[in-house]
N, C-alpha and C positions, 0 to 999 in steps of 0.2 A: 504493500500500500504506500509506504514512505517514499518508495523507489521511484513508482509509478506516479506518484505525486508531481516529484522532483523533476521526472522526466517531463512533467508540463508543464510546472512551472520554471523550471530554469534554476540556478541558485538562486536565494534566497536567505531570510532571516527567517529561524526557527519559530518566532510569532505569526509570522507570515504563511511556514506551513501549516502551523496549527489550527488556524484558522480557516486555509481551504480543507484541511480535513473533517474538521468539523464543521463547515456546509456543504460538503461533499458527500462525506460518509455519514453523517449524521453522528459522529462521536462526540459525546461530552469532553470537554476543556480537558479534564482530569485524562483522559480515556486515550485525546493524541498527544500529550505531554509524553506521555507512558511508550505509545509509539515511537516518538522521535528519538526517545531517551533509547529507547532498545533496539533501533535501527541497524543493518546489516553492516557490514564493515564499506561495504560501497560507496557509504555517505558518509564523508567528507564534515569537518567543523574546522573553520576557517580559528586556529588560537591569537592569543595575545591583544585582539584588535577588541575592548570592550563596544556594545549594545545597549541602550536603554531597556529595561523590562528584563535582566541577565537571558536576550535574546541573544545567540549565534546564527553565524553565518556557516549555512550550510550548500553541501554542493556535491554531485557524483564523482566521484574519483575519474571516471574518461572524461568530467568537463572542467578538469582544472585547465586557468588559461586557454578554454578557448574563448571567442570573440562574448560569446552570452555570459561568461562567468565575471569578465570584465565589467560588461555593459551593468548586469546586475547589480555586481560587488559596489562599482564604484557610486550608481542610484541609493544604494541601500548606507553609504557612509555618507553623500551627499544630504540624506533625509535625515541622517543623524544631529546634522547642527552643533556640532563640536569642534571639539581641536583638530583630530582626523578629517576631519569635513573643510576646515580651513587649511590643514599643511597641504591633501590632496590636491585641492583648488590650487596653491598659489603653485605647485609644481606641475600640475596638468598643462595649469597655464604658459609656464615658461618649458616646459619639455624637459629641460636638464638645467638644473641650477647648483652651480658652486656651492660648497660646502657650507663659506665663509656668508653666502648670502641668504640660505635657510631660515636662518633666526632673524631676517626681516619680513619674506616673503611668506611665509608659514601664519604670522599672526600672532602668535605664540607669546608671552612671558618671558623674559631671561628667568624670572623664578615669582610667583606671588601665592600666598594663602588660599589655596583652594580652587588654584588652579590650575593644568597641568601646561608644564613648562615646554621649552620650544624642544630639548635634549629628549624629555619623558616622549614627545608625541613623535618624535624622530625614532626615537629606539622600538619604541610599539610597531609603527609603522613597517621597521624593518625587519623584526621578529617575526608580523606578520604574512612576509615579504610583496608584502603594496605596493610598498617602496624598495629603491636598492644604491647601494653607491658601486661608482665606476672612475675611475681615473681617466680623464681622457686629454690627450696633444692640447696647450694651448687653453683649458681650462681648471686642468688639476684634477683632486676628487669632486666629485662632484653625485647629487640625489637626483634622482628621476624614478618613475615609477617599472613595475616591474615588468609592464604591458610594452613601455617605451624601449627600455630593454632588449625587450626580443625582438622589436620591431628592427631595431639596429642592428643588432647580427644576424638577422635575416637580407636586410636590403643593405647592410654598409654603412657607415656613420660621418660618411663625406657630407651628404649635403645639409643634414640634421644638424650635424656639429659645428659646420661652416656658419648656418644661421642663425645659431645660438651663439657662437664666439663672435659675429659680425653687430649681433644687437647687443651682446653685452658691453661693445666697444661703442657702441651710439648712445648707448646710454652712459657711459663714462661722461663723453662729451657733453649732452644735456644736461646733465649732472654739474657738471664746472659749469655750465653758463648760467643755468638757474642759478647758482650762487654768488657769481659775478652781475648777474639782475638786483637779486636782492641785498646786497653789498652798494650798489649804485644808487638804489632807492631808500638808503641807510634803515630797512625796511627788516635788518638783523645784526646784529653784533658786527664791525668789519671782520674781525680776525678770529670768531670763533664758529663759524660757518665748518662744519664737518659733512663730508661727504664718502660714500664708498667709491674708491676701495682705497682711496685714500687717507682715510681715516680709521684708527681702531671700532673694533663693535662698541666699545663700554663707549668709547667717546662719542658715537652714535644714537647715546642711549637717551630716553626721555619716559619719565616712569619706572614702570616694567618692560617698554621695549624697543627693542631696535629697528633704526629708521636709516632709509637711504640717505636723509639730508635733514639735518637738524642745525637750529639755529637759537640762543635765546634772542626774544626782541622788544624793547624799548617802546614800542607805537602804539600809541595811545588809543585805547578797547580793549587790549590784551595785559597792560601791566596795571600790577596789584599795590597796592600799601601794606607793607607789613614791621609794627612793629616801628613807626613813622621815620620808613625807609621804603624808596620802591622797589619793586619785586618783578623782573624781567617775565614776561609770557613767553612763547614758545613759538617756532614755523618747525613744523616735520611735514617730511613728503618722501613719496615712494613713488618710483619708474618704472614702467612696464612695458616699452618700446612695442608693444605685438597691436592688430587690429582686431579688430571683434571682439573685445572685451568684454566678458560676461558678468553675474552676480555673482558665479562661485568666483571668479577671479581676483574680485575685488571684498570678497566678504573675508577674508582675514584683515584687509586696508579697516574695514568697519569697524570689525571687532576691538581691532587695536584702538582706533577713534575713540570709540564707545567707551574703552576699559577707561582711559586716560582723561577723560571728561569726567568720572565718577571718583577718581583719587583726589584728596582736598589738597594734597597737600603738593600737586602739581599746579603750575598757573596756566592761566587760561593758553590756550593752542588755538593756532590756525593751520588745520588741515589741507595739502595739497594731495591730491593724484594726479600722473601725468602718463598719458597712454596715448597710440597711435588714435585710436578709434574706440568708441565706444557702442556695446548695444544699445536701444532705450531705457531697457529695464536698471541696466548697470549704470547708468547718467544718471537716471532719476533717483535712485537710491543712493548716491553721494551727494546728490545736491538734498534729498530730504533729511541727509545728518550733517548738514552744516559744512560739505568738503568740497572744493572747489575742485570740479574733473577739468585738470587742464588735460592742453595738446602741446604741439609742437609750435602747429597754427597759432595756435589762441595765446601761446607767451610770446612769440616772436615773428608769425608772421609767414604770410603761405609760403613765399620762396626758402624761407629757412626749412619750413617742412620737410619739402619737398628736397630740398640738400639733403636731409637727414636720412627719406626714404634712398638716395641715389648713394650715398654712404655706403649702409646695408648693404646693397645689393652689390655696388664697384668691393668693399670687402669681402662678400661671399665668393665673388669672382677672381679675386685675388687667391682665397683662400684653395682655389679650385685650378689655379696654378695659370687664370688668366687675368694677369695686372695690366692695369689701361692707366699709362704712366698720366696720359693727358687728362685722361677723366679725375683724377687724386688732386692736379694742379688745381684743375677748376673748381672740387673741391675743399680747397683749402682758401680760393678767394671768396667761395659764398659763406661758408661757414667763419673762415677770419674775422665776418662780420661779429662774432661773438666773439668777447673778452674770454680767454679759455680754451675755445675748440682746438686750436692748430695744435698747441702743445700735445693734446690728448691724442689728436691725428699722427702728430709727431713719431710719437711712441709705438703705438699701434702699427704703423704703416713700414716703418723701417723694415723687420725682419722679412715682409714681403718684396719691400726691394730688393734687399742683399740675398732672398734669394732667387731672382728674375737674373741678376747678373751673373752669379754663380750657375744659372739653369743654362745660361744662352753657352756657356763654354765647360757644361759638365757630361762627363762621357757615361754618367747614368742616371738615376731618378733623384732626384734631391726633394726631400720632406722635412717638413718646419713640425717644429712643436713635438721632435722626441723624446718618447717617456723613458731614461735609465735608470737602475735598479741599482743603488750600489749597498755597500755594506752596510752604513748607517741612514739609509733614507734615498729618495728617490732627487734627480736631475732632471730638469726638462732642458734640452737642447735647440735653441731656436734656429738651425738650419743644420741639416743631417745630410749628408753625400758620404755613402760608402758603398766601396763595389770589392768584390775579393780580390786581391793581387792587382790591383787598379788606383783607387780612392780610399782615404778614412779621414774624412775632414768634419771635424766639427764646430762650428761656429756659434758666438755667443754675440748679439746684437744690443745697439746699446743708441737708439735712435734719441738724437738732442737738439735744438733751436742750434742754429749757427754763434759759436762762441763758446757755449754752455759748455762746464767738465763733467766727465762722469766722475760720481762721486766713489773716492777709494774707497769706502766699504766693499761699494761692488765688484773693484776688483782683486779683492783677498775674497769673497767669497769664489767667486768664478777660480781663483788659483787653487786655494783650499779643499772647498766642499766639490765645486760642480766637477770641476775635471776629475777627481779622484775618481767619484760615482761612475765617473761616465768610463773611465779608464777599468772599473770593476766590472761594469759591465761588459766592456768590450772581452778581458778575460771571461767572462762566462759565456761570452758567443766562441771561445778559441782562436783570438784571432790574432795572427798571424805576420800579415803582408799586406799592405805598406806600412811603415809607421804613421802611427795618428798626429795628423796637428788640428791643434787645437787655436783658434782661433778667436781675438776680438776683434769685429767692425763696427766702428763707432763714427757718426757725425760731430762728436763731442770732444773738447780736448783731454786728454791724460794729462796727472798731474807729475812731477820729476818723482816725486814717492813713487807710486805706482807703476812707472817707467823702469825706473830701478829695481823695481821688484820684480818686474816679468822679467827682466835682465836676467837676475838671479837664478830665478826659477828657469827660465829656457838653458842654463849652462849647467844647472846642476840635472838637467833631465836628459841632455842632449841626445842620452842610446837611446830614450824610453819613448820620446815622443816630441814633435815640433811644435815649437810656439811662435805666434806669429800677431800684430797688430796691422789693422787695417784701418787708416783714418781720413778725416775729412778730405785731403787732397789726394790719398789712392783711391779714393772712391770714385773721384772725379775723372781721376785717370782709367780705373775699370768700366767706367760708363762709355768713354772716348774710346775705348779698346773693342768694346761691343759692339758700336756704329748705332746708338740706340739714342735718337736725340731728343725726344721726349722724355725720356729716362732721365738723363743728363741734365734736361731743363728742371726737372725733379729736385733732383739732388742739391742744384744751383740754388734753387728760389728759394726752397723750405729747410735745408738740412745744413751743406756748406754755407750756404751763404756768398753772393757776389763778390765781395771785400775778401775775403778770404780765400778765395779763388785766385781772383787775380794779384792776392800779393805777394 
């Protein structure tokens, strides 16, 4: 009977079967309780993820993970109206979210009384396996659910990954400009404007939670007297670059809203959202809790948009190993228009050039964003070229405004940590021939410290492996060497710089 049930109704929640048992077969309440509970081994009880009414999720053993156990599953946590029901949403939403960005996009507490925290509904989650983490090129570990998953090692994780690494980098950018808006319009603290990922979580934090962009602010509606001293209110707001934005998507943005309206001893807040596109449903429920659904349009204006959308897409296609050196130029004079974007483009953009130039004169496949394993912790390599008895070049990219030094931290860890990793790793591949070099390319100047030190380090490794520096004027010259003059013009406008070229 149970079986039989199941196979019609699809999975479910054990209240749910109970109930067509009992207008089906006519059993009293007590009578398919008894049944479910004594059910054959073929039926399935989803653990760890709790149900209102100590309901389970149940399901037949041949329909785990197919498309109905999904469809079901995820219906049946959606109607729950909980923590599960927000971390779900904000991850369905973004497909694959960074580890570090979880505990804003989730909804979730960093910790509060009597309610379950962003860590508690993550670990459920993934006990339940709803959710799962994955390490991938280019965005680290990262959460997604366990439907997305298989979706990807089934079709490949080229264009998925590309799209999700290309908005997380547009939202960087909108990110810095929103705060260089609200800097301008003294509309928040000048200097204490925190944003991801450039700022820590806790320094993110406002309440119980963390927020993409948080600010204390001064303007008058929002600041309090306390103690006949005034008392800064608040701007938080969260980014969600994607179109079609729905109610689940934004119902963790809510919940958080909500929680943080109700603490006394927070001051008053002004709610931002900022999204591609919205549904109706999902406008109208930010605008009836008081939260402002921005756009891109709506803070700066259709041609900024519309840069923003041409972003995405010139970096998916970048990421897909076709860079339109011309298309990035142009991009950098529409978006220039903001205080913030270029640098952010800056950053972002480099590793795909350096490795356009390295592709146009490499004698095998070259890939950005490798993940190496070494003995104490994992390397990501931003441009990878190795062939057997051929190539072992690994390059570390270090994209800067014209002028700008990289800062030596970065290159004692790159000497320290990442080569070593990567050098472990190559021993666990057995390899062999040629020796590795290991490379910096940088539009940024090195400091004589740092210079010195690679010095060092290249004489004391000389058997073991090549070191090499690539800077602002080999770049220039690898560009002229390729015959790529849009490239070139690239390099010139936004990274060398004119003056430094020609002196």
């Amino acid at each position: 009977m149970v079986v039989d049930a199941l196979r019609l109704l699809g999975p479910c929640l054990s209240t749910e079967l109970a109930e067509f048992l009992i207008e089906q077969y006519g059993l009293s309440p007590a009578a398919a309780r008894k049944r479910i509970s004594r059910a054959p081994s073929e039926v399935r009880r989803l653990g760890h993820l709790p149900f209102s009414r100590k309901a389970r999720f149940l399901y037949l053993k041949d329909e785990y993970a197919s498309p109905r156990y999904w469809e079901n599953l995820y219906r049946s946590i959606y109607a729950s109206q909980n923590a599960y029901s927000r971390a779900l949403g904000a991850v369905a939403g973004r497909r694959v979210v960074p580890i570090g960005q979880f505990m804003v996009s989730c909804g979730a507490p960093v910790s509060q009384k009597r309610h379950i925290s962003a860590d508690t509904a993550l670990k459920r989650m993934l006990d339940a396996n709803v959710l799962v983490t994955e390490t991938y090129p280019g965005l680290g570990e990262c959460v997604l659910t366990k439907q997305t998953q298989e979706d990807i090692i089934r079709h490949g994780e080229g264009a998925l990954l590309a799209g999700v690494r290309s908005r997380i980098i547009a939202e960087g950018i909108l990110l810095d400009s929103i705060k260089e808006w609200l800097r301008r319009l003294a509309f928040a603290s000048y200097n204490k404007v925190c944003i991801r990922p450039d700022s820590a979580a806790q320094s993110r934090k406002v309440g119980n939670f963390v927020w993409d962009l948080t600010a204390p602010s001064y303007i008058a509606g929002i600041t309090s007297w306390k103690d006949k001293k005034i008392s800064p209110g608040f701007v938080v707001c969260d980014v969600l670059l994607e179109d079609g934005i729905t109610t689940e998507h934004i119902e963790p943005f809510l919940y958080k809203a909500k929680s943080l309206q109700a603490l006394n001893k927070v001051g008053r807040t002004m709610f931002f959202f900022v999204a591609g596109r919205y549904e109706p449903d999902a406008f109208k429920a930010l605008r009836e809790n008081g939260i402002i659904p921005a756009t891109p349009e709506s803070l700066f204006g259709k041609d900024i948009a519309e840069a923003f959308g041409d972003l995405i897409l010139s970096l998916k296609n970048a990421a897909k190993g076709s860079l339109d050196p011309a298309k990035f130029d142009d991009l950098f004079y529409r978006l220039g228009k903001l205080e913030g974007a270029a640098g952010n483009m800056r950053g972002a953009l480099f590793e795909f050039v350096v490795a356009e130039l390295i592709r146009k004169t490499s004698p095998t496949q070259v890939q950005l964003n490798k993940i190496c394993k070494g003995e104490d912790g994992m390397a990501e390599v931003d441009v990878w070229e190795l062939k057997e008895g051929v190539v072992a070049r690994m390059v570390e990219c270090k994209g800067m405004a014209p002028g700008a030094s990289v800062d030596d931290e970065e290159i004692d860890l790159w000497l320290t940590k990442r080569i070593t990793r990567v050098r472990h790793h190559l021993k666990n591949l057995d390899w062999k021939d040629p020796k590795p070099s290991f490379e910096l390319w940088t539009s940024g100047l090195i400091s004589d410290e740092s210079l010195q030190r690679i010095d060092k380090t290249r004489a004391a490794n000389i058997a073991k492996f090549d070191l090499q520096v690539v800077g602002p004027l080999e770049l220039i010259d690898k560009a002229k060497a390729v015959n790529d003059g849009p490239l070139l013009k690239l390099l010139e406008h936004h990274f060398v710089g004119l003056d430094l070229h020609h002196a």
